[in-house]
C-alpha positions, 0 to 999 in steps of 0.5 A: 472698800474697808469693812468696818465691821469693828472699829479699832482699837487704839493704843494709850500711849502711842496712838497707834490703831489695830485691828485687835485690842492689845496688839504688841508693838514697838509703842514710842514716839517714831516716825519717818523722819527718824527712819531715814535721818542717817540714810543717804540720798540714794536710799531715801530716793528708794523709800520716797519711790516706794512710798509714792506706789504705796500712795497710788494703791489709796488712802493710807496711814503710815505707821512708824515702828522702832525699826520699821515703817509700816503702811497701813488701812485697817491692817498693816499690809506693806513695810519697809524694814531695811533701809540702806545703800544697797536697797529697800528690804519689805515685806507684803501681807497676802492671802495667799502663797504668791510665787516669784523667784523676787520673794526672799521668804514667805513666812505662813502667820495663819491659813490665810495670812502669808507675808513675802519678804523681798528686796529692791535695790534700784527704783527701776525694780519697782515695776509692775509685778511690784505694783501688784503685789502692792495693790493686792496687798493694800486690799488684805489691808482693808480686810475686804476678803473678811467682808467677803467670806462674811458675806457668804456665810450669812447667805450659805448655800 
C-alpha cells in the first residue's frame, strides 16, 4: 500500500508528479508513442512485454521522458532507457545492493537507494528473477520502506 504521507507535488507546465517539489525533469510533451515511433516490431514486442510485467506489479503511471519511459507509483521505480533491435536496456530502483551477474551497474544515489542498470535482449529473458526485481521495485515505488522505518520511530524501543 503507498503511504500517503505527503501528496505530490506537480509540475506546471508538464503535469508530471514528484515525490518533491521542483524535482529537475526533462519537462515536454512525451509519450510512448513517440518513444517507439522508429523502432521495429521486434523492439516494440520487447517493450509491450516489459510493460505488461510492470503492469502485473499493480496500479501504475507511466511517465514519458525526452529519452526514457519511466514507470511510476509515488516514485519512479522502473525504466526503459534504450530501445532497439538488440534489446531492452532499464534500469530498477532498490533499497539495497541486489547481486546477479544480470546487473550491468549498480549506481548508490543514497544509503538506501540503489538503482541497477540491466539489459534483456529477448522476452524469454523477462523470467522470474526479472519479475522480482520488478515487484521489489514497484514496493520502493510506493515508498512503503518509509512508511515502515516511520512506523518504528514513533513506536521506538
Amino acid at each position: 500500500m503507498a503511504t500517503r504521507s505527503r501528496p505530490l507535488w506537480t509540475c506546471p507546465k508538464c503535469d508530471r508528479e514528484f515525490v518533491n517539489r521542483n524535482m529537475p525533469h526533462s519537462c515536454g510533451p512525451y509519450s510512448v508513442k513517440q518513444f517507439l515511433a522508429d523502432k521495429s516490431q521486434y523492439a516494440i514486442s520487447l517493450y509491450e512485454h516489459f510493460s505488461g510485467l510492470i503492469d502485473d506489479c499493480g496500479p501504475v503511471k507511466v511517465a514519458p521522458a525526452k529519452t526514457r519511459i519511466g514507470f511510476q507509483v509515488r516514485m519512479i521505480f522502473a525504466a526503459v532507457n534504450k530501445l532497439n533491435d538488440k534489446g531492452l536496456e532499464a534500469h530498477v530502483v532498490l533499497t539495497r545492493r541486489l547481486k546477479s551477474p544480470r546487473f550491468r551497474r549498480i549506481e548508490m544515489m543514497t544509503p538506501k537507494c540503489y538503482v541497477h542498470h540491466f539489459r534483456l535482449e529477448s522476452q524469454t529473458e523477462m523470467d522470474d528473477e526479472v519479475k522480482e526485481w520488478l515487484r521489489e521495485a514497484y514496493r520502493v515505488g510506493t515508498q512503503e520502506h518509509l512508511a515502515r522505518r516511520s512506523r518504528a520511530q514513533k513506536t521506538g524501543p
